[in-house]
N, C-alpha and C positions, 0 to 999 in steps of 0.2 A: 683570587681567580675571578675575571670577568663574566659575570650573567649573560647570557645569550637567548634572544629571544627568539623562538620558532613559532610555525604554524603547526597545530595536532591537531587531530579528528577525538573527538568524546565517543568512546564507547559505552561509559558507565557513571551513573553519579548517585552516591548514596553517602547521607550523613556528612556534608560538605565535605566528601571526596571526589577526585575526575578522575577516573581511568581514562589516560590520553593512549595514542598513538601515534608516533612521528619518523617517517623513514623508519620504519621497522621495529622499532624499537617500544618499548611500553613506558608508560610515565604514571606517576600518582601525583594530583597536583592538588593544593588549595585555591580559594577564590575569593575578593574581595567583598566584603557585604555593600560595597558600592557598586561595583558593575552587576552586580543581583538586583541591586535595586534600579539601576537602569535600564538593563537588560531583560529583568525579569528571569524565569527560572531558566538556567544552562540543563540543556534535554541530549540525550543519548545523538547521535550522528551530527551534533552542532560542531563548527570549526571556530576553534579559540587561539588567540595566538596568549603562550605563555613564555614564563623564565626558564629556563633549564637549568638548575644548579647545578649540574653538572652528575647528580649521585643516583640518579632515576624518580629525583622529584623534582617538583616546578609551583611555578606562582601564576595561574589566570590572569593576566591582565587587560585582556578584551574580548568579545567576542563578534566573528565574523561575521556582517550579514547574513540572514537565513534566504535559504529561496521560499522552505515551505514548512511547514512543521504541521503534526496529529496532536489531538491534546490525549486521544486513546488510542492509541498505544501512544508513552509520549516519546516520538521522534523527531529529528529535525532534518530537513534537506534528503528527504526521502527522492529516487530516481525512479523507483519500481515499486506495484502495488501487485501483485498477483493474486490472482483467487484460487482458492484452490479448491475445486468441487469434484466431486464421486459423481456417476450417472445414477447409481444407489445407493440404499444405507450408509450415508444418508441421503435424499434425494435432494437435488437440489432447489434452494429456495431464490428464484430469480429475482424477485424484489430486492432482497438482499442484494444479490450481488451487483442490481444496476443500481444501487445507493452508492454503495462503494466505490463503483466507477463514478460516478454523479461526482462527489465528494474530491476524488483522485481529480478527473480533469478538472475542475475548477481551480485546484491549487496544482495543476501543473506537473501531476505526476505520470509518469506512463504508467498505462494498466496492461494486465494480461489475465488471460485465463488458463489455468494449471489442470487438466482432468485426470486425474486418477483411476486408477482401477480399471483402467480400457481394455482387459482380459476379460473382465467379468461380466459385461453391459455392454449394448449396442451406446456409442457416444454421439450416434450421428444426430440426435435432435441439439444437445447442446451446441456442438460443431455450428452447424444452421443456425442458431441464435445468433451467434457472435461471430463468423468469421463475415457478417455481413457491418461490421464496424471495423473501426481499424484496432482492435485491438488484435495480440498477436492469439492467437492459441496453439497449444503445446497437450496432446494427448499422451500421458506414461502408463509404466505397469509397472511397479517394480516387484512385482513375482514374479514377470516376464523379464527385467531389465530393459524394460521400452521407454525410449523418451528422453533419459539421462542426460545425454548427450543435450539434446536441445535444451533441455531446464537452466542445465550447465550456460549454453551461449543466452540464454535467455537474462540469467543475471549476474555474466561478467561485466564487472567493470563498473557497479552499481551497489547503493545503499539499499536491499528490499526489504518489503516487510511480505509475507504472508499470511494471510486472511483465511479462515474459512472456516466452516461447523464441527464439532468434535465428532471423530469418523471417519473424516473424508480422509485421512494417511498424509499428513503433513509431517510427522516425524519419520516415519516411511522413507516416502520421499525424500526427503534429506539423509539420510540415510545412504539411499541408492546411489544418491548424485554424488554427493560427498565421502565415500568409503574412505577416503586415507586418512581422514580427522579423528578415526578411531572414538580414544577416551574424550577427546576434545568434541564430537558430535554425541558422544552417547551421553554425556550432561546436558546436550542440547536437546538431545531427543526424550531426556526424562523431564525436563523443565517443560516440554511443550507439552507431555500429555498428562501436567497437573489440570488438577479443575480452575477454572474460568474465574472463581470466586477468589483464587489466592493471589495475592496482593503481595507484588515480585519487583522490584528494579528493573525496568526494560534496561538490556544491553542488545551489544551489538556485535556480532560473534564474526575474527574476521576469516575468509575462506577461501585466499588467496586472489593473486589475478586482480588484486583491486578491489574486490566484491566482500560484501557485509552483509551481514541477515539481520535485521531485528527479531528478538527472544520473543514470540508475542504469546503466550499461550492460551489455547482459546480463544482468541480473536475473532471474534467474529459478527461486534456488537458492533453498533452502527456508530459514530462521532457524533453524536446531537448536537453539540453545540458547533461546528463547522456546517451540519445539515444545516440549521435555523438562520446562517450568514447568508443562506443562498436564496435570491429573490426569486419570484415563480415565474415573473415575465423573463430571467436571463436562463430558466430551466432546459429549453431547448437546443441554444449553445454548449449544453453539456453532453446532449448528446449527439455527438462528433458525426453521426452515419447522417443527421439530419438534414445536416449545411447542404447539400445536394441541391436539398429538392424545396426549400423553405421560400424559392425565388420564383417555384411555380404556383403558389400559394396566390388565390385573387386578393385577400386583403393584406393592405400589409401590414395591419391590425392582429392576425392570423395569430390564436393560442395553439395550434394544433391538436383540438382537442372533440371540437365537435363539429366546425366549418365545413360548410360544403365549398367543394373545389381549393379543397387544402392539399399542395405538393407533399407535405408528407403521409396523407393518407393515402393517396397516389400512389405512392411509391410504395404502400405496407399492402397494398392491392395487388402489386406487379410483383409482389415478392421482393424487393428489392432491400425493404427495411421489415425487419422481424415482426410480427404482432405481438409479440410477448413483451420487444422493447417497448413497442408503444402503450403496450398497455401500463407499464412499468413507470411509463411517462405519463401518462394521463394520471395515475393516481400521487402519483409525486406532485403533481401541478395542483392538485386539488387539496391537499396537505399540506404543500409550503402555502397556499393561498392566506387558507387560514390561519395558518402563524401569522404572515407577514399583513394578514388584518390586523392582531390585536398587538403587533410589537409599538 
């Protein structure tokens, strides 16, 4: 019988196994300790082209360029970063969540923001934050069943991961959106609400429609070393609402940070760019400084 070689999506890798996926179908493959050693480690959502024996197993023989990969959670060729925050219990911690964007657009990922609990809490201050960027927000309830729907088109079609504090109703929410996954969601939903500290295989759960989750549970610690890559003078290119107003800016020297007659302070004056980002921004700038003194 002739070997046939395809392309599969890695959902899973433990103990030099791959849970592949290819046209529908599941694989368990091995991988050579050469392309490890050139490639370095093959991480959950990487595309590999392998052997098919034909029996539901296969042989790694390359792997596909990455666009982007996390080392925490370790993912690869992520499309979507969502956050997922409550208005309360727990409150949300903005810092946090403008890292994570920080982090995401640098390598290319689209962000959103996911709100929870919008039965229980007025959400219009977070709303205000961010729907002044371009990322998308998406306000649910799923004690009301609000929201579903859009979370649903929000990550059709797409590898996400989910981010955010234990609390905020990430297994909930999945839940909601995903009802017909039944037993297949409710291992997802018990995986996501172990604690933080247990040291798990990220996979990749798939949820039709093209669309992927990563298992992240607890997520919600920052990637330090993708943080530490990122220089403090390209810190304002990260964040997207900026580009605006950076032209009305007198020098073009301009940190954004304490300059008079700075277009983006301008514009956090006029309403137009949130104070909370910037302020988000200013102490970012003054934290990567000092790293990227002593690197």
């Amino acid at each position: 019988m002739s070997i046939i070689e395809k392309e599969g999506l890695v959902l899973s890798a433990s103990n030099g196994f791959y849970s592949l996926e290819c046209d529908g179908s599941k694989y368990i493959c091995r991988c050579g300790t050469k392309i490890r050693k050139t490639d370095g480690r093959i991480l959950a959502g990487d595309r590999v082209i392998f052997r098919d024996n034909g029996d539901g197993k296969g042989f790694i023989v390359s792997l596909v360029p990455r666009r982007n990969s996390l080392v925490r959670p370790p993912v690869a060729n992520i499309d979507l970063l969502a956050m997922v925050v409550a208005p309360k219990d727990p409150m949300p911690y903005l810092y946090n969540i403008d890292l994570l964007t920080v982090i995401a657009t640098k390598y290319n990922i689209e962000c959103a923001v996911i709100i929870t609990k919008s039965d229980l809490e007025d959400c219009s201050e977070i709303r205000r934050i961010y729907e002044k960027t371009p990322f998308k927000v998406v306000e649910t309830s799923s004690r009301m069943g609000l929201g579903a729907d859009n979370v649903k088109e929000l990550l059709k079609g797409k590898v996400c991961v989910l981010c955010g504090a234990s609390g905020v109703g990430k297994s909930t929410l999945i839940n909601t959106v995903f009802p017909h996954l039944d037993l297949e969601t409710g291992e997802l939903s018990e995986k996501i609400s172990r604690g933080k500290n247990t040291t798990r295989v990220t996979e990749l759960f798939p949820l039709g429609d093209n669309t992927y989750l990563a298992d992240t549970p607890g997520f919600s610690a920052v990637n330090t070393e993708l943080y530490c890559a990122i220089e403090h003078g390209e810190l304002y290119t990260l964040f997207p609402e900026f580009a605006e107003y950076t032209a009305d800016c007198r020098y073009t020297d301009c940190t954004h940070t304490k300059e008079t007659e700075c277009g983006v302070a301008k514009a956090v004056e006029k309403g137009l760019i949130s104070s909370e980002r910037q302020e988000s921004y200013k102490k970012l700038y003054t934290e990567l400084k000092n790293i990227n003194r002593y690197k």
